[in-house]
C-alpha positions in Angstrom: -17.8 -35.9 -32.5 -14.1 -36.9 -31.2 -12.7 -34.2 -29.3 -10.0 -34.4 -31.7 -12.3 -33.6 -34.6 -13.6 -30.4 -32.1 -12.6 -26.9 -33.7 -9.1 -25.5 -32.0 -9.1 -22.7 -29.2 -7.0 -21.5 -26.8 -9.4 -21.8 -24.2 -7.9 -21.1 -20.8 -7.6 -24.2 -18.4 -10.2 -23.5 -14.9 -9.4 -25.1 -11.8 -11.6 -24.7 -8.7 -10.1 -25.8 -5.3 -11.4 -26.6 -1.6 -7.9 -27.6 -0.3 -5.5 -25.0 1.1 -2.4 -27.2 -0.1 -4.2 -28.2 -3.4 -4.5 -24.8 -4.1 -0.6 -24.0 -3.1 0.6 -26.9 -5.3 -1.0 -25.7 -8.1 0.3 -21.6 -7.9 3.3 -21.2 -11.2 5.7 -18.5 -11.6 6.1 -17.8 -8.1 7.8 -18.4 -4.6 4.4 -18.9 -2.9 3.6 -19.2 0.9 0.2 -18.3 2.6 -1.6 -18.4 5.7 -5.5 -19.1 5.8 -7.3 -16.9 7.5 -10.5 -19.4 7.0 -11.2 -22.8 8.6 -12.2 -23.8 4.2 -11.8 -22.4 1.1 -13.5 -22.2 -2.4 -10.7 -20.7 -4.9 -11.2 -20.5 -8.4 -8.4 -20.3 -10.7 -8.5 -19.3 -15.1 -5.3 -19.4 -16.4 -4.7 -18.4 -20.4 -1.2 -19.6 -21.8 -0.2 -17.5 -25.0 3.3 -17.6 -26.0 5.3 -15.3 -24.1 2.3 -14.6 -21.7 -0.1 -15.9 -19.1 -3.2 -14.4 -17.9 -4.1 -15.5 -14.7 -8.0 -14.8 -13.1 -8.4 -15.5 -9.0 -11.0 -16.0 -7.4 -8.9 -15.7 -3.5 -10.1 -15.9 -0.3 -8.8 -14.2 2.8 -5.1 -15.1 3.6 -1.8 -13.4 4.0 0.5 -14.6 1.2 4.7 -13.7 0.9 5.6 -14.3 -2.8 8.6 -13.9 -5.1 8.8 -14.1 -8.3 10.6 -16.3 -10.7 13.1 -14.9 -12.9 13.3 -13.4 -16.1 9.8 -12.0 -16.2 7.6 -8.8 -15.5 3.9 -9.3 -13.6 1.6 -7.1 -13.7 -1.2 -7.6 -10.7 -4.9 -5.3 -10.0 -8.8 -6.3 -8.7 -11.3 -7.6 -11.1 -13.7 -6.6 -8.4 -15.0 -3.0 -6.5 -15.4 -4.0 -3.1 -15.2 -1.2 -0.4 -12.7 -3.1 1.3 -9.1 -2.5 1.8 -6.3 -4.5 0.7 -2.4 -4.6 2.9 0.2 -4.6 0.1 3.7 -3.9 1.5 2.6 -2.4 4.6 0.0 -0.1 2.7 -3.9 -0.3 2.8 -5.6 2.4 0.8 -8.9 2.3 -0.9 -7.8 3.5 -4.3 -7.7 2.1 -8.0 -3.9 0.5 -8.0 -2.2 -1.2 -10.1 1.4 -3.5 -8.7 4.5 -4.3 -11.1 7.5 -6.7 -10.3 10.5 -8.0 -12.2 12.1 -11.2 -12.2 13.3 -12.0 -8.7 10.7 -9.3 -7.1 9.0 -10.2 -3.8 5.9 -9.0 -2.0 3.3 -9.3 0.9 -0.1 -9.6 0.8 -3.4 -9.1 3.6 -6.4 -9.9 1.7 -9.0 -10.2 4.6 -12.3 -10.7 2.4 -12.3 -13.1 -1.0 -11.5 -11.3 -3.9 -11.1 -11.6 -7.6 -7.2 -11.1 -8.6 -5.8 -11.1 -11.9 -2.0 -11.1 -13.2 -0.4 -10.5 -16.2 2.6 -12.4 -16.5 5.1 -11.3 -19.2 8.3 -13.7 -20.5 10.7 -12.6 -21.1 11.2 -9.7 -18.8 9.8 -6.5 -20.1 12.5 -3.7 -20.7 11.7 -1.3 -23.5 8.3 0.0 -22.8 9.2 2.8 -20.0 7.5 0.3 -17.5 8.4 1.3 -13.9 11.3 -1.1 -12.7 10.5 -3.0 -9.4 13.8 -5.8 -8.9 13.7 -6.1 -5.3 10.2 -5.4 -4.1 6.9 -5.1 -6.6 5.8 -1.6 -6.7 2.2 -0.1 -6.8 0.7 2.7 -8.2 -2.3 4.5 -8.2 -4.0 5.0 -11.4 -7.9 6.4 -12.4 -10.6 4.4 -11.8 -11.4 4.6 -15.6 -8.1 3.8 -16.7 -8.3 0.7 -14.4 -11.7 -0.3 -16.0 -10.1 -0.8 -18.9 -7.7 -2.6 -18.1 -10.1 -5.1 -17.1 -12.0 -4.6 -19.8 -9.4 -5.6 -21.9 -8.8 -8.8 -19.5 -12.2 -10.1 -19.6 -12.2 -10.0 -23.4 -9.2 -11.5 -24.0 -10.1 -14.6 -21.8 -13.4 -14.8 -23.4 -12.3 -14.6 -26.6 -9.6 -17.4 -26.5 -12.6 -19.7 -26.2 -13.6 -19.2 -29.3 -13.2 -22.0 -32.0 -10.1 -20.7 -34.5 -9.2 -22.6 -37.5 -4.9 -24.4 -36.3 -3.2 -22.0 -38.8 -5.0 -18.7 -37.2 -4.3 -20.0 -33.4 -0.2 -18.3 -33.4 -1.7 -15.0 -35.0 -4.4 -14.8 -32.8 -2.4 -15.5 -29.6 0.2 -13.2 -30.7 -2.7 -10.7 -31.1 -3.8 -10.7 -28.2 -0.6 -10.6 -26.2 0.2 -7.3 -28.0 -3.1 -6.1 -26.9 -2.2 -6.7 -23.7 1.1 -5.0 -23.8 -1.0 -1.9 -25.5 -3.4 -2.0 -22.0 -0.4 -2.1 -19.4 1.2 0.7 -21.5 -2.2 2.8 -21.2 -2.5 2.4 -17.4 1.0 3.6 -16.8 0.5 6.5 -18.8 -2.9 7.3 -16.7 -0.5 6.8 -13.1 -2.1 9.0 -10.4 1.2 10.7 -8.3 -0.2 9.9 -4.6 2.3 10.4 -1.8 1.3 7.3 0.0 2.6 5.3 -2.5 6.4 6.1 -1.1 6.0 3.6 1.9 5.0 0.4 0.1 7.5 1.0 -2.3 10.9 1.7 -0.2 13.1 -1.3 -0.7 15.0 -0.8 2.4 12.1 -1.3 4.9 11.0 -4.2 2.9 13.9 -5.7 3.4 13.9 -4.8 6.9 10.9 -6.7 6.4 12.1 -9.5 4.7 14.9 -10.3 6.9 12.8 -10.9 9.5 10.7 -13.1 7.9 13.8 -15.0 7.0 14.6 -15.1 10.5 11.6 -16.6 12.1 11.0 -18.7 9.2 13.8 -20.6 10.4 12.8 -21.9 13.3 9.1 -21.2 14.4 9.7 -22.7 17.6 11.9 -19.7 18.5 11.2 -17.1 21.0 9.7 -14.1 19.1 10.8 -11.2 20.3 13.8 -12.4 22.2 16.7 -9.7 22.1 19.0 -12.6 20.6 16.6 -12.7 17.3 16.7 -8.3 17.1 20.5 -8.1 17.5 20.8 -10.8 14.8 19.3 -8.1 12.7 20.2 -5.3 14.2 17.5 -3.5 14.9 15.5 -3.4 18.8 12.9 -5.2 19.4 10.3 -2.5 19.4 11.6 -2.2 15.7 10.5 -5.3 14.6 7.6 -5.3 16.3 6.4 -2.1 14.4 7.8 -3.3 11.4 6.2 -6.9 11.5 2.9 -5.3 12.3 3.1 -2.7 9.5 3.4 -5.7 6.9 1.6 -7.9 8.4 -1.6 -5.9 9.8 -1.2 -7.8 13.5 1.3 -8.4 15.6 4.1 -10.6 15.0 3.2 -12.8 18.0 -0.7 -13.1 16.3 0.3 -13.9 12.7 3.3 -16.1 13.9 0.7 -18.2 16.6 -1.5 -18.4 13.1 1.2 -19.6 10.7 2.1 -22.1 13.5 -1.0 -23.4 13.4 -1.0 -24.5 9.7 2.1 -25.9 9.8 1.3 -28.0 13.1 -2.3 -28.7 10.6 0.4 -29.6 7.5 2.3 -32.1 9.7 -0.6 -33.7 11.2 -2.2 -34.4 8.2 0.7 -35.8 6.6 0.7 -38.7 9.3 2.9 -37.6 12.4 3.7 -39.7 14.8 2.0 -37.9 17.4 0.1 -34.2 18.3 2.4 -33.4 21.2 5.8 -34.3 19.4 4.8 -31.8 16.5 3.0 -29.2 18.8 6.5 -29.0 20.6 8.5 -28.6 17.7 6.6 -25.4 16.8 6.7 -23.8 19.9 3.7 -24.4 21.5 4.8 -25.7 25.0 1.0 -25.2 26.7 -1.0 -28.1 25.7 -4.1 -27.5 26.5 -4.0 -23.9 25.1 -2.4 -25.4 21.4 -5.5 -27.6 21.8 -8.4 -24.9 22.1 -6.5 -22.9 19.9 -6.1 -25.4 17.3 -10.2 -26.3 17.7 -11.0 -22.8 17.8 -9.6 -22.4 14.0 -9.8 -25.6 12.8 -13.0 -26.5 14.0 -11.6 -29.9 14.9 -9.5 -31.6 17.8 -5.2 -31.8 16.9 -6.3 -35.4 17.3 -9.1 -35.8 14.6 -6.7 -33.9 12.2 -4.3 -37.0 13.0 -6.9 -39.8 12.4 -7.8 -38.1 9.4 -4.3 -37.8 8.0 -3.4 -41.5 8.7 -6.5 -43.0 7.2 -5.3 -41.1 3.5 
């Protein structure tokens, strides 16, 4: 039988990736940066398009990721999974059932230090007129009941398994519209099940996030910059024991850590786009000492600066 002759679905498209940047290129709806935590990967991506809606199912690994979203629509992000394990969103770690909200042109950060299984709701256009929290500036979280959650993923897993069902072409629009509606009915149910926890306030005040933010702007200028020079804290106003404690808040390390690691994938980036040399692009991000870049570099790369550069040019 022709795969044209094949009964319709709306199956949702899988894509499974071993290559940090393969897997970056291929992240929609969203102002996306990350840095690896992990010398590999193995990410697994399900993503179900319905008209005004996409369903996206992660499989992550651990990383820090900064993200904004695009405009004119309302995401809605939880776990699929119950691992004991904590997760740093805006500064917060809590083991609690949570569910996070953002509206178009909403940004947030992200510590996920074990692989986990993610999904999003994405929403176009923007939601308005369902009592939603609004979160413009910074995505908000909640807590909510563990049973209200498992519905909520109940309702996911159906949803994608059912859009792999074979549907005669004049059913597809109703049964897509279906099940978007469905899914609005589920996000209106876990709002209404919102647990009031006070250690949601923290995550969720849009002035230190964009304390926060503005610093990230800052550095992610020019990486090659002294880190905690009084030049860079006067430029935001704030000391420099400020942004310390604010970087490590977010970031779950301290800014000269994270800011050595994120180095260290861009130097990787750069290398394996066919530099001219390791010590021209280990200069211009910062890292002066080069026998130190290069044990560092080995140590979480498992390979020399150099061998990242063969490898690069031969591609």
């Amino acid at each position: 039988m022709n795969r044209s002759d094949d009964p319709p679905t709306l199956a949702p498209k899988v894509f499974r990736f071993t290559d940090v940047d393969e897997f970056r290129n291929a992240i929609r709806g969203l102002d996306f940066e990350f840095t690896p935590f992990v010398r590999r990967i193995s990410a697994e991506q399900s993503i179900l398009s319905l008209p005004g809606c996409d369903v996206n199912l992660t499989r992550a690994f651990p990383r820090v990721v900064d993200a904004q979203l695009v405009e004119n629509c309302t995401a809605i992000g939880f776990t699929m999974d119950d691992l004991d394990v904590t997760v740093r969103f805006n500064g917060a770690r809590r083991i609690r059932p949570v569910i996070v909200i953002g509206s178009g042109g909403a940004a947030y950060t992200i510590i996920e230090e074990v692989q986990r299984q993610i999904a999003s709701v994405v929403f176009r256009p923007e939601v308005t007129d369902r009592g939603w929290p609004q979160a413009t500036l910074c995505f908000k979280i909640f807590e909510t009941t563990a049973a209200g959650l498992s519905r909520l993923r109940g309702v996911v897993r159906e949803v994608l398994e059912a859009a792999s069902e074979p549907v005669a072409s004049p059913d597809l629009p109703l049964k897509a519209a279906g099940m978007k509606e469905t899914l609005l009915g589920a996000v209106d149910a876990i709002f209404e099940s919102i647990v009031p926890a006070r250690w949601t306030l923290r995550p969720n005040d849009e002035r230190n996030f964009k304390v926060f933010q503005d610093i990230r702007a800052l550095l992610s200028d020019d990486l090659s910059l002294p880190i905690y020079s009084d030049e860079i804290a006067r430029k935001l106003g704030l000391s420099v024991r400020t942004m310390h404690d604010v970087a490590r808040r977010y970031r779950g390390m301290s800014l000269h850590r994270y800011l050595r690691l994120r180095r260290l994938w861009l130097v990787r980036q750069r290398l394996l786009a066919g530099a001219d040399s390791v010590k021209a692009v280990a200069l211009a991000f910062g890292f002066w000492h080069l026998g130190d870049f290069s044990r560092s570099y080995r140590d979480q790369f498992g390979e020399t600066p150099s061998q990242t550069l063969e490898s690069g040019r031969r591609t």
